[in-house]
C-alpha positions as CSV (number, residue, x, y, z in Angstrom):
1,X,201.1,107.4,167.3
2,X,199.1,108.5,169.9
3,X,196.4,105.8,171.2
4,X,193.4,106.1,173.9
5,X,195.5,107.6,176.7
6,X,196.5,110.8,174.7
7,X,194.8,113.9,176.1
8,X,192.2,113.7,172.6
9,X,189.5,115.9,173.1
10,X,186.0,114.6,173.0
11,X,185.3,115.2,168.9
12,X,181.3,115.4,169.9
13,X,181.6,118.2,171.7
14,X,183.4,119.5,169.3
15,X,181.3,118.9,166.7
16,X,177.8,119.2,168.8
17,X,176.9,122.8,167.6
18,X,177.6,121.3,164.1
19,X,175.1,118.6,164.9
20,X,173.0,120.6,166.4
21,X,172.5,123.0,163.3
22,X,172.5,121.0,160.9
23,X,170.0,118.3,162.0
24,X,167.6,121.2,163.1
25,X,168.7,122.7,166.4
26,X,170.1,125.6,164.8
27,X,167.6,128.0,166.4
28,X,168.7,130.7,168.9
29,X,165.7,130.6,170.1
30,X,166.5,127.6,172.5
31,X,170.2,128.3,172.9
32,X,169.3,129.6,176.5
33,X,167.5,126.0,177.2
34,X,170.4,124.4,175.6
35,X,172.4,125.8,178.8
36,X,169.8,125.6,181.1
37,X,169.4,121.9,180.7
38,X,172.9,121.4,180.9
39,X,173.5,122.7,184.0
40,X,169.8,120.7,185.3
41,X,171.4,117.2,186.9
42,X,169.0,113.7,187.3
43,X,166.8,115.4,185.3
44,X,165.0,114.0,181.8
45,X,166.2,116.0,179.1
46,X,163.3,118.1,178.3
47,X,165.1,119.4,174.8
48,X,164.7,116.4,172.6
49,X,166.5,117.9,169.4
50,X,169.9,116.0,170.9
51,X,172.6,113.9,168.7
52,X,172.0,110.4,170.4
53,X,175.0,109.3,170.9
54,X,177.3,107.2,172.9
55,X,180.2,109.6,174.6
56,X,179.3,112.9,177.0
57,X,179.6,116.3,176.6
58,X,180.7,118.9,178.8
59,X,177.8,121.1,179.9
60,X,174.9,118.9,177.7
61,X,173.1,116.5,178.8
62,X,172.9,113.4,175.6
63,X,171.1,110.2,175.1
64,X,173.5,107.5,176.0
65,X,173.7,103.7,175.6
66,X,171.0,101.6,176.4
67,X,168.3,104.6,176.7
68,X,170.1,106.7,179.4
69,X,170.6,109.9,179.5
70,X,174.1,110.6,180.4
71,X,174.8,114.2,182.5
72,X,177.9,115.7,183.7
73,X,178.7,114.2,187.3
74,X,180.2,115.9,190.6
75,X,182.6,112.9,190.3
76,X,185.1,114.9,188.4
77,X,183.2,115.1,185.5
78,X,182.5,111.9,185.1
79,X,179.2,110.7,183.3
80,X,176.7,109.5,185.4
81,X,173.2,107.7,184.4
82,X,169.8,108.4,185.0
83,X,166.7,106.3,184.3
84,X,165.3,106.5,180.9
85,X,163.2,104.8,178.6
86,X,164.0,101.2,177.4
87,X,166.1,101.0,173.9
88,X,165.9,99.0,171.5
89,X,169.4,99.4,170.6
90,X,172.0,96.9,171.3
91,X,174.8,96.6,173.8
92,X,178.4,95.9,173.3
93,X,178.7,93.8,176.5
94,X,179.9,90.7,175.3
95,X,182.3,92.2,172.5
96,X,186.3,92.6,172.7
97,X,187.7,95.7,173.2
98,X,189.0,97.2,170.0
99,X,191.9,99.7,171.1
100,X,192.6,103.2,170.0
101,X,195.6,101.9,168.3
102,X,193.4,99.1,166.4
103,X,190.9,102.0,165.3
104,X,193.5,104.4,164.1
105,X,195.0,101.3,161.9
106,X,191.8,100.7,160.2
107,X,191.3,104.4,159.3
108,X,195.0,104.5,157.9
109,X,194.1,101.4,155.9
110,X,191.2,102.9,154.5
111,X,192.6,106.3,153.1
112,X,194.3,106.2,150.0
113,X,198.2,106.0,149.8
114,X,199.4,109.2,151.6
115,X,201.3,110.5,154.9
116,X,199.7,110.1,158.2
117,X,200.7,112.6,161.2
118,X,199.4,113.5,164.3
119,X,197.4,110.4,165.4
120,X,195.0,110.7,168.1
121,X,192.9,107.9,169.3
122,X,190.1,106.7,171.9
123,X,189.3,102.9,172.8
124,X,186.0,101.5,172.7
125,X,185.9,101.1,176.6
126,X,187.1,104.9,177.1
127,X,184.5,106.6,178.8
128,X,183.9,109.6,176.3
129,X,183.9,107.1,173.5
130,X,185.5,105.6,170.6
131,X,187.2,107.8,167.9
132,X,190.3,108.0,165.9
133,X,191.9,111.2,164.6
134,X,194.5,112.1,162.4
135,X,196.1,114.5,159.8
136,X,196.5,112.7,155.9
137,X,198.8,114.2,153.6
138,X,198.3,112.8,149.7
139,X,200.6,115.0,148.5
140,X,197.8,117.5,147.6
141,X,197.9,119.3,151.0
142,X,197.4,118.0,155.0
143,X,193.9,117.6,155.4
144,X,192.8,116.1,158.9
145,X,190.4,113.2,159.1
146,X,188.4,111.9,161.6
147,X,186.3,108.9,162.7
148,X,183.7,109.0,165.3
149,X,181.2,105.8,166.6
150,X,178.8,105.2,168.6
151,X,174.8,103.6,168.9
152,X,171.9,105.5,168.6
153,X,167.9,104.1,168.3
154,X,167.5,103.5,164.2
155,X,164.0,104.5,164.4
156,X,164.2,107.7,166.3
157,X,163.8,111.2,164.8
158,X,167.4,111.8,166.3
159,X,168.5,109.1,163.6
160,X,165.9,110.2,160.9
161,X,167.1,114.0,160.8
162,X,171.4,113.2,161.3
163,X,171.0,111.0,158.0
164,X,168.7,114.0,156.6
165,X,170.2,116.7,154.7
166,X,169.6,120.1,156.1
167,X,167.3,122.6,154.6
168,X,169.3,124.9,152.8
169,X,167.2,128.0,153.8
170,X,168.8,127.2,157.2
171,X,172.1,125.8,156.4
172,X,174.5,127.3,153.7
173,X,176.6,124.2,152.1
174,X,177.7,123.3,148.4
175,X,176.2,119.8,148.3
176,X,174.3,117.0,150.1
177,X,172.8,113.4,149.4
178,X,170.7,110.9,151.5
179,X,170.5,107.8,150.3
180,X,168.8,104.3,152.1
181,X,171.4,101.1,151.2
182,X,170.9,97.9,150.1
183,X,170.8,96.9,154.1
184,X,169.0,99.1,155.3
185,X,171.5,101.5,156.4
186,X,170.5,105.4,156.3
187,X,173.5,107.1,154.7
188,X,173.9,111.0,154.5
189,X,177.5,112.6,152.8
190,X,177.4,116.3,153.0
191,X,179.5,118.8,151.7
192,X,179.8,122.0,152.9
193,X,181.9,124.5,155.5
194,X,183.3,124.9,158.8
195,X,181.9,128.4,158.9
196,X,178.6,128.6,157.3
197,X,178.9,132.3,157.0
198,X,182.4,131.7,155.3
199,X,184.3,134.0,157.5
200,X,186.6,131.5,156.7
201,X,186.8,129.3,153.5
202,X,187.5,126.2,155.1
203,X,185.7,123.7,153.9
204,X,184.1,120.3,156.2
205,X,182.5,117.4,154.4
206,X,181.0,114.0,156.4
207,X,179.2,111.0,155.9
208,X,177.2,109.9,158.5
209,X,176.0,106.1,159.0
210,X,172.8,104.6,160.8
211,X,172.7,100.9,160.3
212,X,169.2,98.9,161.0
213,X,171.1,98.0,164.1
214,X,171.6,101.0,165.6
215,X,175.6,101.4,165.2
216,X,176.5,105.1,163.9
217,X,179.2,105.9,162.2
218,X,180.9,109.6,161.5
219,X,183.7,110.3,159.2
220,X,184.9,113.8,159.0
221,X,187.4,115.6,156.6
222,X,188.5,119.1,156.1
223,X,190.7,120.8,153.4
224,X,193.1,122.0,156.1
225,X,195.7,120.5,159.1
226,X,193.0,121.4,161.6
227,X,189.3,121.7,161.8
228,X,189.6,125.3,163.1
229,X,192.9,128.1,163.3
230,X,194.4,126.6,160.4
231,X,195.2,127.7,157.4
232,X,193.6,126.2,154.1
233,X,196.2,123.6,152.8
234,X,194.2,122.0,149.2
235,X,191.2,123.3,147.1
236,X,189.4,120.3,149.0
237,X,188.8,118.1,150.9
238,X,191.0,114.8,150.0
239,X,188.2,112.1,150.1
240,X,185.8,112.6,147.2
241,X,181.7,111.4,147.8
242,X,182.6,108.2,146.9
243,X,185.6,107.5,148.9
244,X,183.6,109.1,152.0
245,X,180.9,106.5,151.7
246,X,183.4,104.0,151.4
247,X,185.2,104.7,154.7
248,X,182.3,105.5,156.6
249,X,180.8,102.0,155.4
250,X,183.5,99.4,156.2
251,X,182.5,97.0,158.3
252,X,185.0,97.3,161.2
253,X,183.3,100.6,162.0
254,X,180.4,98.5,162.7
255,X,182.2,95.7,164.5
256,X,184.1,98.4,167.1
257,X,180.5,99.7,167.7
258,X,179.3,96.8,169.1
259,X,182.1,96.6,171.1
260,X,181.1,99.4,173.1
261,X,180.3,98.4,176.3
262,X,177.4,99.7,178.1
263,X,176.7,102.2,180.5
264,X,176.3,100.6,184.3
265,X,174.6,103.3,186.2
266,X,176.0,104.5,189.7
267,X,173.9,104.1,192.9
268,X,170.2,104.3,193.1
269,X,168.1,104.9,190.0
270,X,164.0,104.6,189.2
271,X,162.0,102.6,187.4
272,X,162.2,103.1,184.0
273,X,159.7,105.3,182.2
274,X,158.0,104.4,179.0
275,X,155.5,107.3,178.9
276,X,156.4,109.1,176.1
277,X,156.7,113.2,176.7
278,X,154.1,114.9,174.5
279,X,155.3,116.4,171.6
280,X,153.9,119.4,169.4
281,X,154.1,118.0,165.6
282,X,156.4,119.8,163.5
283,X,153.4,120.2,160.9
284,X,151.4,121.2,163.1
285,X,153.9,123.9,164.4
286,X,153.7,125.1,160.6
287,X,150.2,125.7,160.1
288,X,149.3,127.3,163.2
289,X,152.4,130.1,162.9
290,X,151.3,130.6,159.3
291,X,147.9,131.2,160.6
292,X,149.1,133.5,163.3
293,X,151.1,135.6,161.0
294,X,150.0,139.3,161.1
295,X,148.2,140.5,157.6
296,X,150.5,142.6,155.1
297,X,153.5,139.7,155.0
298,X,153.7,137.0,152.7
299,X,155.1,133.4,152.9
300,X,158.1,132.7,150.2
301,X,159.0,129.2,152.0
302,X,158.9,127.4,155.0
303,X,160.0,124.2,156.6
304,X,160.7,123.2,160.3
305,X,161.3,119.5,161.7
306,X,159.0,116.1,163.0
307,X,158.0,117.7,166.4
308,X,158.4,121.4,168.1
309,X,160.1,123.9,165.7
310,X,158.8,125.5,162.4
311,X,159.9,128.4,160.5
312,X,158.7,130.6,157.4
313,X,160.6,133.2,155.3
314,X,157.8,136.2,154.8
315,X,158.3,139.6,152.5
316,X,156.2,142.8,153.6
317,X,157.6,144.0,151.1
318,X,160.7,145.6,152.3
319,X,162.9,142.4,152.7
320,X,162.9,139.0,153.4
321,X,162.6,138.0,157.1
322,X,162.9,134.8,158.9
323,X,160.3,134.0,161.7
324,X,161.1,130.6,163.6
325,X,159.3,129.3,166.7
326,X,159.8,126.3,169.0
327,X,156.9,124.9,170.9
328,X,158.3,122.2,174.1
329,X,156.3,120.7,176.6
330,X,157.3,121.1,180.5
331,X,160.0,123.0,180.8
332,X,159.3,123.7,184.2
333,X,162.6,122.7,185.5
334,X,164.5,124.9,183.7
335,X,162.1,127.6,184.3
336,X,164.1,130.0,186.6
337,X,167.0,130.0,184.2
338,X,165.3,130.9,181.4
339,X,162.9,133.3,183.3
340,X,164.5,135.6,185.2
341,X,163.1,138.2,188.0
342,X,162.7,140.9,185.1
343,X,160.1,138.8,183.9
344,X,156.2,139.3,183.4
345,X,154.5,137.2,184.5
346,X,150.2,137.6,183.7
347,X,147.1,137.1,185.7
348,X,147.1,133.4,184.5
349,X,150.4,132.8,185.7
350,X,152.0,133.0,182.1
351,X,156.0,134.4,182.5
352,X,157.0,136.6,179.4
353,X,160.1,137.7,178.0
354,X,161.4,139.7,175.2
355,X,164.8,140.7,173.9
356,X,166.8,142.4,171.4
357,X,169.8,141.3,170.8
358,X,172.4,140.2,167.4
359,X,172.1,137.3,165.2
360,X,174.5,134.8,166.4
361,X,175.4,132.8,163.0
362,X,177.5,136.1,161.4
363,X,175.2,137.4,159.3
364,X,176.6,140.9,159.1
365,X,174.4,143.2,160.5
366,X,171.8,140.6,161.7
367,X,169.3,141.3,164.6
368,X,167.3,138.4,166.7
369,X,163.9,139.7,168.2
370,X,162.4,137.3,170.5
371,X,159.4,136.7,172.5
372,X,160.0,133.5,175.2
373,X,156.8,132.6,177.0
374,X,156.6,129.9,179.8
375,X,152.8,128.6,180.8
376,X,152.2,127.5,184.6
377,X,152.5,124.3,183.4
378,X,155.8,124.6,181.7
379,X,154.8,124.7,178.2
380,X,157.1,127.2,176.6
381,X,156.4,128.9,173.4
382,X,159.0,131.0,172.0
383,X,159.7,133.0,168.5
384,X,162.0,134.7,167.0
385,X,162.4,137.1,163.9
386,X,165.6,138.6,161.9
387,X,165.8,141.1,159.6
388,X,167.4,139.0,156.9
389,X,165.7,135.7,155.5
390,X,168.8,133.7,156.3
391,X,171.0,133.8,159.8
392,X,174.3,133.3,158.0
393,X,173.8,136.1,155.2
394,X,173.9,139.7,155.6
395,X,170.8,141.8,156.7
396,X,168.3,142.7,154.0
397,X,166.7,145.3,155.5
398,X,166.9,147.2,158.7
399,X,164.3,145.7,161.0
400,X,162.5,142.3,160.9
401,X,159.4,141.9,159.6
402,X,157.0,141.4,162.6
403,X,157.3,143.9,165.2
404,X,157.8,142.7,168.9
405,X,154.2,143.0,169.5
406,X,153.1,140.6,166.7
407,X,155.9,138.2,168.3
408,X,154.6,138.5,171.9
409,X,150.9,138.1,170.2
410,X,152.3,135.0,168.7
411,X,153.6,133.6,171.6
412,X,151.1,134.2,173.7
413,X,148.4,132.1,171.2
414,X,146.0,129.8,173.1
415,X,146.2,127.7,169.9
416,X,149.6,126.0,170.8
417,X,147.6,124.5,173.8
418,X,145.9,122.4,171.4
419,X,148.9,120.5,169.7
420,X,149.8,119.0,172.9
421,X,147.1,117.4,173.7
């Protein structure tokens, strides 16, 4: 058995891009902010679409215990913190411990009868967080199984869309639930696939927990030894629906949560801020693209998130094609890595960019047209269109529907000035 000092790597980094497309930031469209931001120290993150919680990851910058924001150090990589708004979620300071070994007991005693191999574990005090890996044999196939915990604000949109299911005209996956519980808790199991373009049939189903208190808890299972470069081993995965919820409900997950301890900043830090950053709403986002759409296409669905991204499916009649924008405010200090010296920049001051380029979910034969604005302010509006009406299927037709002109027209709008006001 292998407890907290094994060399486990951090299953939130693994499991961010997951995260990150199916609670909304699937979108290409800010992939280049994703990095810019990553690589911006001290700074507040200015790309709020962010699983909140406790652990780091390399390169990201997340919302950490206590309301910080946690960014890659110089110290060796080591998380530092920088101010941030007060949370109302609560610390772990005056809990014990729970050990790596402890956490990987309480999976194992979880799971039905079975093999266990290839234990991996992290204490509550490690550094990147607590979580306990391992791989479960039933006699059905290995399957590996994982647990991940940590804190996150209960009333956030972060906690609102990772106990959402994700629309499925983003997301390809076989089934999903959301379900409130008798305590409050916000419980999501979905079912779906490692590969959402099913390059590869190996399938990934989780339950994620957020308790009224703030503790979050992730249990993950695959129908193979690995998550990734393994071949299938069982039809499924071993835990059925049921049994997910059951293991990703116990109440020692909850009790090493609160055994995290909290975050003490290094050296010299601000005041907190409680001015919140303005937000476009995700409604608003909607109606205005809609509005802006050039005549000739029509709408067969739409959908988007709380604050900042929308998208709609239109037909011109030659194929469906899917249009998604993201509206952010002040992204000025990621500017000159999103912007580069090939940029135009207007008489107002306004930088534009546009691009060609593939999808990136493996839609065979998928193309990405974009149009990234930044305003002298650092409001940035950019938009996006593929010539297929999903990422993660193949094209539909050979162009998308809006022409880079109608996407620079788009972007350029005076009317996303109003929504962040």
């Amino acid at each position: 058995m292998h407890a907290e000092n094994s060399p486990v790597e951090d299953p939130f980094e693994e499991r961010l891009g997951e995260a990150l497309r199916h609670a909304g930031d699937t979108f290409d469209t800010d992939r280049r902010a994703l990095a810019a931001a990553g690589q911006t120290r001290g700074r507040r993150l200015r790309l709020r679409r962010r699983i909140a919680i406790t652990g780091s990851v390399a390169g990201l910058a997340l919302v950490g215990v206590g309301g910080a924001q946690l960014v890659p150090g110089a110290d060796g990589g080591q998380p530092q913190q920088s101010a941030a708004s007060p949370s109302r979620v609560r610390t772990g300071s005056h809990a014990s411990e729970v050990s790596g070994a402890e956490l990987l007991r309480t999976l194992e005693g979880l799971l039905p009868s079975g093999k266990f191999s290839g234990e991996q574990a992290r204490s509550t005090s490690h550094v990147l967080g607590p979580t306990a890996h391992l791989v479960y044999d039933d006699g059905h196939g290995k399957a590996a199984v994982e647990v991940g915990l940590g804190r996150i604000d209960p009333g956030s949109q972060m906690a609102r869309e990772s106990t959402t299911c994700p629309d499925k005209n983003l997301v390809s996956y076989d089934a999903c639930t959301a379900s409130k519980l008798a305590d409050g808790s916000a419980l999501m199991i979905f079912q779906g696939y490692e590969y959402p373009d099913r390059r590869v049939d190996t399938k990934h189903w989780y339950a994620q927990l957020v308790t009224p208190k703030g503790q979050q808890v992730s249990v993950y299972e695959w129908n193979a030894a690995a998550e990734k470069d393994s071949p299938v081993s069982r039809a499924n995965p071993p835990l059925s629906p049921a049994q997910l919820k059951t293991v990703v409900t116990a109440a020692a997950w909850r009790t090493a949560v609160d055994a995290i301890p909290e975050k003490k900043a290094k050296g010299k830090t601000t005041a907190p801020s409680t001015a919140p950053l303005p937000s476009a709403d995700g409604k608003a986002v909607r109606s205005t693209l809609v509005s802006l759409l050039p005549k000739g296409v029509e709408v067969k669905a739409q959908g988007g998130q709380e604050s900042e991204y929308a998208y709609v499916i239109v037909d011109d009649g030659k194929g469906r094609s899917l249009v998604q924008i993201n509206v952010q405010a002040d992204m000025s200090d990621v500017e000159g890595q999103l912007f580069g010296s090939d940029a135009e920049t207007l008489p107002d001051g306004t930088k534009v960019t546009t691009r060609k380029e593939p999808g990136e979910k493996g839609g065979t034969g998928v193309v990405m047209w974009t149009a990234d604005t930044i305003r002298t302010d650092g409001m940035r509006v950019v938009v996006s269109a593929f010539n297929s009406g999903n990422q993660e299927t193949a094209a539909t037709r050979a162009t998308p529907a809006l022409t880079m002109e109608e996407l620079r027209t788009i972007a350029l709008s005076p009317k996303w000035r109003t929504l962040l006001k």
